[in-house]
MMTF fields as JSON, N, C-alpha, C and O atoms, coordinates in Angstrom:
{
  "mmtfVersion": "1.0.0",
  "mmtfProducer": "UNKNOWN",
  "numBonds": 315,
  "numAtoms": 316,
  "numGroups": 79,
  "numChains": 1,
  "numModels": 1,
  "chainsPerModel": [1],
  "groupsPerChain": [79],
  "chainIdList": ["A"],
  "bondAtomList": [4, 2, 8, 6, 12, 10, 16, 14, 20, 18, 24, 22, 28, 26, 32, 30, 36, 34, 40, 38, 44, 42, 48, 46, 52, 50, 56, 54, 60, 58, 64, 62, 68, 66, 72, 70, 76, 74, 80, 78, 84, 82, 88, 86, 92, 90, 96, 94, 100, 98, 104, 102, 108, 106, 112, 110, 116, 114, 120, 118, 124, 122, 128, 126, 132, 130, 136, 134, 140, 138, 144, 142, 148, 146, 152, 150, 156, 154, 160, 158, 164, 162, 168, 166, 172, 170, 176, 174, 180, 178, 184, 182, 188, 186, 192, 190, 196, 194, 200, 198, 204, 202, 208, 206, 212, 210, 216, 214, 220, 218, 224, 222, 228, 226, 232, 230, 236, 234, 240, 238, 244, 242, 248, 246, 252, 250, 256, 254, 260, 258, 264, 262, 268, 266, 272, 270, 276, 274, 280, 278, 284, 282, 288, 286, 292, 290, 296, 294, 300, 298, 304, 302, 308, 306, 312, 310],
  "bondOrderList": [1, 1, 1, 1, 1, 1, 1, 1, 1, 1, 1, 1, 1, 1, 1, 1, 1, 1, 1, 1, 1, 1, 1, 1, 1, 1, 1, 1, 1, 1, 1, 1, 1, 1, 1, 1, 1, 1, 1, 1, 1, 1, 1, 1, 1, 1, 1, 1, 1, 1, 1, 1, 1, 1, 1, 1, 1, 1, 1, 1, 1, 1, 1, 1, 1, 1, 1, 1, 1, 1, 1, 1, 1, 1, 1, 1, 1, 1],
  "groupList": [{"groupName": "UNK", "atomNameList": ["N", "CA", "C", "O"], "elementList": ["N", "C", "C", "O"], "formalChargeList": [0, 0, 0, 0], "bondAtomList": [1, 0, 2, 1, 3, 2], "bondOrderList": [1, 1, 2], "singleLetterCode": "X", "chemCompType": "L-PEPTIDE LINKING"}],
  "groupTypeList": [0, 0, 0, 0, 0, 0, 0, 0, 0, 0, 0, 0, 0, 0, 0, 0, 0, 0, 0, 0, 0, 0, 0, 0, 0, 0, 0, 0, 0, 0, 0, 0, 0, 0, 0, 0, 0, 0, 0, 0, 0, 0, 0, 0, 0, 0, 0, 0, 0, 0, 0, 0, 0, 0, 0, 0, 0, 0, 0, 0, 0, 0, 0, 0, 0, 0, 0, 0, 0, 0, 0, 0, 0, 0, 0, 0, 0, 0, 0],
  "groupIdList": [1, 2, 3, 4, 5, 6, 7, 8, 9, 10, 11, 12, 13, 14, 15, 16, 17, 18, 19, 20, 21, 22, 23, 24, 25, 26, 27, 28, 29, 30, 31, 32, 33, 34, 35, 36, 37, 38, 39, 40, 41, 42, 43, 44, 45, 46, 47, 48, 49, 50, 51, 52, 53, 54, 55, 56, 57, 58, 59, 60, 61, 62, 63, 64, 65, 66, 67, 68, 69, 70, 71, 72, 73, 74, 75, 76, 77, 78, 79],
  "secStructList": [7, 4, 4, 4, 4, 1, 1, 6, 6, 7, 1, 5, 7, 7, 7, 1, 2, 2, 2, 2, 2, 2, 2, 2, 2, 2, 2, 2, 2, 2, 2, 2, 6, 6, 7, 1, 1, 7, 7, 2, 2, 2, 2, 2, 2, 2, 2, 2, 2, 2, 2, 4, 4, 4, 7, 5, 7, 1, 1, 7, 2, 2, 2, 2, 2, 2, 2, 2, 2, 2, 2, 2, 2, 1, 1, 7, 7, 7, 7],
  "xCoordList": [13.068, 12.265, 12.097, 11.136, 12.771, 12.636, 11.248, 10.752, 10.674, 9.52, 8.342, 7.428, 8.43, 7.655, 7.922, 7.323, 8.519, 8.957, 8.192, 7.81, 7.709, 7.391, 5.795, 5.256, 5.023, 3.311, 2.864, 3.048, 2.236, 1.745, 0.854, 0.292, 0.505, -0.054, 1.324, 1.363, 2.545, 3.34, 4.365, 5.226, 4.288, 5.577, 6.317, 7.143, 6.507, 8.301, 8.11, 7.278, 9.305, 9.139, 9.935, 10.421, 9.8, 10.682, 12.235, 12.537, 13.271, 14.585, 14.773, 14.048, 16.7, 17.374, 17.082, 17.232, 16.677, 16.733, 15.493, 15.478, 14.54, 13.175, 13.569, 13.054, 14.524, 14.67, 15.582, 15.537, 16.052, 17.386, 16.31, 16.4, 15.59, 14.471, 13.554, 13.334, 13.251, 12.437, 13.883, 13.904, 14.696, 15.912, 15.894, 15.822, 15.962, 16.855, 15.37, 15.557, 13.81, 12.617, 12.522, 12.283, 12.827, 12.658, 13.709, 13.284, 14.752, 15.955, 15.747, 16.582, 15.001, 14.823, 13.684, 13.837, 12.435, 10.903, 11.918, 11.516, 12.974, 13.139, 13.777, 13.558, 14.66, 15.176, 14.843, 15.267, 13.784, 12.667, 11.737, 11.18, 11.827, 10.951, 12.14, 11.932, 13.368, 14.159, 14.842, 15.411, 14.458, 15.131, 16.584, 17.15, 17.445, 18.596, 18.092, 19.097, 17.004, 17.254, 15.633, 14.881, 15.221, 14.011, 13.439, 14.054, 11.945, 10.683, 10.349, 10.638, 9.571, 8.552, 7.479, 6.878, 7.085, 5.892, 6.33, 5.744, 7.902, 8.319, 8.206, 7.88, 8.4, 8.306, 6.973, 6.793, 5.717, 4.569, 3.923, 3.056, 4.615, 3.753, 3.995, 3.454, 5.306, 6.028, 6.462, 7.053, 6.268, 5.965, 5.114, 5.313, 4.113, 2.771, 3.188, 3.409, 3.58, 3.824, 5.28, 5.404, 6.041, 7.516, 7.602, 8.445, 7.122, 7.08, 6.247, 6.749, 4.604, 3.589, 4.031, 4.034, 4.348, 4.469, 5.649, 5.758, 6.481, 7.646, 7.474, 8.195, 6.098, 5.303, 4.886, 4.278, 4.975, 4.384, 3.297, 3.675, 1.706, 1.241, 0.24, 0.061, -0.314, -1.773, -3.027, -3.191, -3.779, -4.985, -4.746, -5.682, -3.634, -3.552, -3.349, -3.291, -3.226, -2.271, -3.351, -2.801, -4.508, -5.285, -4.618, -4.293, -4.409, -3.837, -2.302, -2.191, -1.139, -0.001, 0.039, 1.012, -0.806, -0.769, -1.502, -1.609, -2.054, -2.73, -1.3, -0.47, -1.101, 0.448, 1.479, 2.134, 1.719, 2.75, 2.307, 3.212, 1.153, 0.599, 0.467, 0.77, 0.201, -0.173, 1.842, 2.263, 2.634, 3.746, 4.389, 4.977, 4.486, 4.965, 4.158, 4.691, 3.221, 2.263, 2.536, 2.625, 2.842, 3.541, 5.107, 5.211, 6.006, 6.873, 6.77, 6.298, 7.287, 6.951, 7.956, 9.064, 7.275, 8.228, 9.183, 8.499, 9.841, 11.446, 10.663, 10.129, 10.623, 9.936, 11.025, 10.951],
  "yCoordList": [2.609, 1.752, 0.369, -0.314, 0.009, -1.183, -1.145, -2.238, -0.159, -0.323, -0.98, -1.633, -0.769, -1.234, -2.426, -2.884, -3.203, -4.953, -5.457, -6.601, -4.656, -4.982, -5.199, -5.796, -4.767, -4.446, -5.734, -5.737, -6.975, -8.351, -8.142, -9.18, -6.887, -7.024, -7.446, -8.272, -6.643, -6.183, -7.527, -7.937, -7.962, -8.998, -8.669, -9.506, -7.636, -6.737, -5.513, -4.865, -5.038, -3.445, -3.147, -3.702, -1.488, -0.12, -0.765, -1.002, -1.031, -0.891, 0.154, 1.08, -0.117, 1.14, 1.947, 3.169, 1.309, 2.572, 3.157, 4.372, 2.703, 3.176, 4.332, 5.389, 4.288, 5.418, 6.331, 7.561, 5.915, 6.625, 7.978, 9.199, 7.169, 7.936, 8.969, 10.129, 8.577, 9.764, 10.648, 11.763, 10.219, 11.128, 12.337, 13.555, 11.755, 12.736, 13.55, 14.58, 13.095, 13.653, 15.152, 16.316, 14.56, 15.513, 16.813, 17.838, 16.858, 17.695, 17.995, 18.81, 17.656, 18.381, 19.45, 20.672, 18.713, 19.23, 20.706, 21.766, 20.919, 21.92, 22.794, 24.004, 22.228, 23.327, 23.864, 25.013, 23.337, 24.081, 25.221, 26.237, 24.668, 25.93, 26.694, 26.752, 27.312, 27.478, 27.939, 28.981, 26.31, 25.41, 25.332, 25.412, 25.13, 24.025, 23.402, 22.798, 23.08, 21.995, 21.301, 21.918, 20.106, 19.571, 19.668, 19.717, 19.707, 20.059, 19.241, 18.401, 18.715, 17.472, 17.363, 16.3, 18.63, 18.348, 17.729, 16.87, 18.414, 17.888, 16.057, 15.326, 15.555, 14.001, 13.368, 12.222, 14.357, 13.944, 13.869, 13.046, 15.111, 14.981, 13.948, 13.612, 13.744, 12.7, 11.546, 10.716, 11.233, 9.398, 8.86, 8.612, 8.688, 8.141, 8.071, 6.905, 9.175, 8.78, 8.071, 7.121, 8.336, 7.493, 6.042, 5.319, 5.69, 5.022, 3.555, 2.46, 3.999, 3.139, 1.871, 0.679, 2.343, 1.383, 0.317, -0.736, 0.868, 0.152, -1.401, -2.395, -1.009, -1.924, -3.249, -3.06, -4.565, -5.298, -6.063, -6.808, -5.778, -5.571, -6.781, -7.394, -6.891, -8.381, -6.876, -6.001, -7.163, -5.776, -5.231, -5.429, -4.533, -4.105, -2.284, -2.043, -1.015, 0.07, 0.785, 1.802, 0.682, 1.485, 0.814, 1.693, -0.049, -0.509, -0.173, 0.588, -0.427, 0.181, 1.637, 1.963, 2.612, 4.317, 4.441, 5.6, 3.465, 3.453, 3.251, 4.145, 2.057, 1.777, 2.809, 3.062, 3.424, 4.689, 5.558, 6.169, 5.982, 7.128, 6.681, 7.63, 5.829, 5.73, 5.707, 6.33, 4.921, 4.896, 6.421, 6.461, 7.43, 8.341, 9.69, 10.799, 9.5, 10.146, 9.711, 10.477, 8.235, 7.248, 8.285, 8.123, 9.088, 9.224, 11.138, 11.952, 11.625, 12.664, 13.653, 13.374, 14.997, 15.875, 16.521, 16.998, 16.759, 17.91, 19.066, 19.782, 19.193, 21.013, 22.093, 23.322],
  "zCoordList": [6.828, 6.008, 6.64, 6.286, 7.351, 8.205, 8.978, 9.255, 9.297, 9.793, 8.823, 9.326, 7.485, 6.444, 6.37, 5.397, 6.89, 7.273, 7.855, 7.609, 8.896, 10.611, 10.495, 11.427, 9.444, 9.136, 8.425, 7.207, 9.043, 8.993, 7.847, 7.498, 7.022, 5.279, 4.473, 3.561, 5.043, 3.98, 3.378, 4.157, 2.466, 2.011, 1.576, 1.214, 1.366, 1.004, 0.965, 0.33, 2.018, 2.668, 1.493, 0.508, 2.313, 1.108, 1.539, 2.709, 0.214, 0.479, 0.831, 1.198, 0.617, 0.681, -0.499, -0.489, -1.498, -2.908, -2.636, -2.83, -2.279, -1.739, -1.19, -1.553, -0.251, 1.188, 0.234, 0.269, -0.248, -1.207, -2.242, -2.37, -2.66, -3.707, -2.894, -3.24, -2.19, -0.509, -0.584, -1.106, -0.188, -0.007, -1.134, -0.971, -2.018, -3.152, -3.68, -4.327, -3.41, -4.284, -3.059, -3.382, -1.479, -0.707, -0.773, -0.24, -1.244, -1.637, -3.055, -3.448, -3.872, -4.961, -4.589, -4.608, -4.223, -3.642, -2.803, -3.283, -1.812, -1.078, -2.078, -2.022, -3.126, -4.145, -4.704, -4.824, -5.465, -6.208, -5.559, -5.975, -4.558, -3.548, -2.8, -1.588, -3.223, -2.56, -1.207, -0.883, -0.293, 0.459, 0.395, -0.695, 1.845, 0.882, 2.037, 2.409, 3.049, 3.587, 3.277, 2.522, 3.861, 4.013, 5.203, 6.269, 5.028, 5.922, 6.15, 5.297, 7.269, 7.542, 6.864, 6.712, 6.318, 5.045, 3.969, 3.31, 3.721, 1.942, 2.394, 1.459, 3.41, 3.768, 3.816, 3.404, 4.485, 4.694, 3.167, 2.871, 1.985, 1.066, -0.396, -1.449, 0.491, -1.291, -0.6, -1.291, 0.918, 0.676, -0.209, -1.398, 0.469, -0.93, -1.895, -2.221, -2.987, -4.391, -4.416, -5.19, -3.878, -3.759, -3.155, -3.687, -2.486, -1.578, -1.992, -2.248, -1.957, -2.049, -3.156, -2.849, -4.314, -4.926, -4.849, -5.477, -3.927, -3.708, -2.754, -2.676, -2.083, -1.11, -1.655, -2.709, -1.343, -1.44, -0.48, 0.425, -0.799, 0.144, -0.207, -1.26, 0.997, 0.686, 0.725, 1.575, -0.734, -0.374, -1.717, -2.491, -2.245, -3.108, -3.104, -1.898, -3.805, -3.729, -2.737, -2.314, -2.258, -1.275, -0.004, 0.794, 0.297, 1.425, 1.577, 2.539, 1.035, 0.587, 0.906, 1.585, 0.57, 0.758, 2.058, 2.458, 2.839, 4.454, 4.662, 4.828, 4.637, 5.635, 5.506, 6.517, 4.458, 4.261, 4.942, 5.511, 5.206, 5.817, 7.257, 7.98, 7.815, 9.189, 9.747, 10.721, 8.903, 9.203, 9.314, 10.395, 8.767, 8.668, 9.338, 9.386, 9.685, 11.251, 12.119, 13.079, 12.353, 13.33, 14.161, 15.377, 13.586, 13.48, 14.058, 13.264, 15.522, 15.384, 14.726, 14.27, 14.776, 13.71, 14.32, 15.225, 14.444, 15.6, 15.897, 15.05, 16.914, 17.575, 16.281, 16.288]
}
């Protein structure tokens, strides 16, 4: 989440509870589909809703769900 610091819109990145909440939505998202581990999709598809609003951004929540998304494409996936 430190990278959400680093983006010259953003005035307050995702904390730790931010990352904490990605954590625990992506381990439920794999249980329910029974997973016991997490996918790079269960991450690609529940930043945005977890995440975005945690952003404090200059622009407002369309800009916020760009930066989550370019950040987390930014990032490649494990072969």
């Amino acid at each position: 989440m430190r990278r959400t610091r680093e983006v010259p819109d953003v005035t307050s990145g995702v904390s730790t509870r931010g990352a904490q909440a990605l954590h625990r939505a992506c381990r439920a998202r794999a249980a329910v589909r029974g997973r016991d581990h997490v996918v790079p999709d269960d991450i690609h598809d529940l930043a945005i809703p977890v995440l975005a609003h945690r952003l404090s951004v200059r622009g407002g929540p369309d800009v916020a769900e760009a930066i989550i998304t370019e950040l987390v494409q930014s990032v490649p996936s494990p072969d």
